[in-house]
C-alpha positions in Angstrom: 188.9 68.5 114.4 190.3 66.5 111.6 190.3 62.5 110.7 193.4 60.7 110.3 193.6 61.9 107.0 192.3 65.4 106.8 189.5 65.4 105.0 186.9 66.9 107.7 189.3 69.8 108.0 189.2 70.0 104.1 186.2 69.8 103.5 185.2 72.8 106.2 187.6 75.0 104.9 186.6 74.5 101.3 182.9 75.5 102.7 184.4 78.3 104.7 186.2 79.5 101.6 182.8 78.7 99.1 180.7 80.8 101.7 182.9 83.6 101.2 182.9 83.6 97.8 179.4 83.2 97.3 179.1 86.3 99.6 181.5 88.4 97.7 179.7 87.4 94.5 176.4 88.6 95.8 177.5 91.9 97.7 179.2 92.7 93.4 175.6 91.6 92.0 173.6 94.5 94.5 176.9 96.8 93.6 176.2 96.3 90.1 172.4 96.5 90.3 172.3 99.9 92.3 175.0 101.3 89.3 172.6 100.1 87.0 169.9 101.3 88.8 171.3 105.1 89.5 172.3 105.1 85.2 168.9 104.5 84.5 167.4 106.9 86.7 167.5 109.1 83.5 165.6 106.3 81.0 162.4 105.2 83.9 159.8 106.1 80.6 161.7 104.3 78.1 162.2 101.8 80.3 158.3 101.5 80.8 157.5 101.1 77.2 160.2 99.1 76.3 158.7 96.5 79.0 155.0 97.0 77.7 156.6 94.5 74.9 155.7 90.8 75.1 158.8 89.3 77.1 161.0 92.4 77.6 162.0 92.2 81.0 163.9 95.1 82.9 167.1 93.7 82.0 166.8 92.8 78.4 165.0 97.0 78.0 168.4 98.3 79.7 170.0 96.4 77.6 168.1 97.6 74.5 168.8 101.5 75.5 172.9 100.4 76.1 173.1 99.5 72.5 170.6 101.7 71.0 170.0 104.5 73.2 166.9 106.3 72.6 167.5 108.3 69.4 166.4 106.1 66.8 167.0 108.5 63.7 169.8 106.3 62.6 167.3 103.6 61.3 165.2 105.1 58.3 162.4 102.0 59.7 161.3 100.2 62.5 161.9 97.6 60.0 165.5 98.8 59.7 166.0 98.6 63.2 164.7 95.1 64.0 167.3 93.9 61.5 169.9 95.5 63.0 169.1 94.2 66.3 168.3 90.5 65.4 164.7 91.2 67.4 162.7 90.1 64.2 164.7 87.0 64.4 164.3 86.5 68.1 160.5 87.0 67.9 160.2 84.7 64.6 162.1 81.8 66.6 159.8 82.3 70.0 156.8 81.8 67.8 158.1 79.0 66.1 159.0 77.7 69.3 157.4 78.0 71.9 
């Protein structure tokens, strides 16, 4: 059913086409969290004591190990590190602002 000047019909098939979409978007977010999941398999006790850190969730700790893996010798210091990564600037700005 449609009024006189379409809109009804519009407006279901933009929500018919939204409701797709929104669909497809989640079925690539699960598709995307079970790759992530099955990479990290490997990294559970990293992954562990990366989180034991005061707002480190799973996320932001698989995102640490994708950029810095888990051999460290590159960085003489933790020191060295945390500068690298911006963390010491991260955790200065939290306090500041909480």
């Amino acid at each position: 059913m449609k009024n006189g000047d379409g809109s009804y019909c519009n407006s279901l098939c933009w929500l018919r086409c939204t409701q797709k979409n929104i669909i497809f978007i989640e079925e690539s977010i699960q598709q995307l969290d079970e790759r992530m999941n099955d990479y990290l398999k490997e990294y559970q006790e990293e992954l562990q004591l990366l989180q034991t850190m005061p707002r480190v969730s799973k996320i932001s700790a698989a995102s640490i190990i994708a950029e810095i893996g888990t051999n460290t010798d590159q960085f003489p210091t933790a020191s060295h590190l945390s500068s690298w990564s911006g963390v010491l600037l991260a955790f200065l700005t939290i306090l500041t602002n909480p």
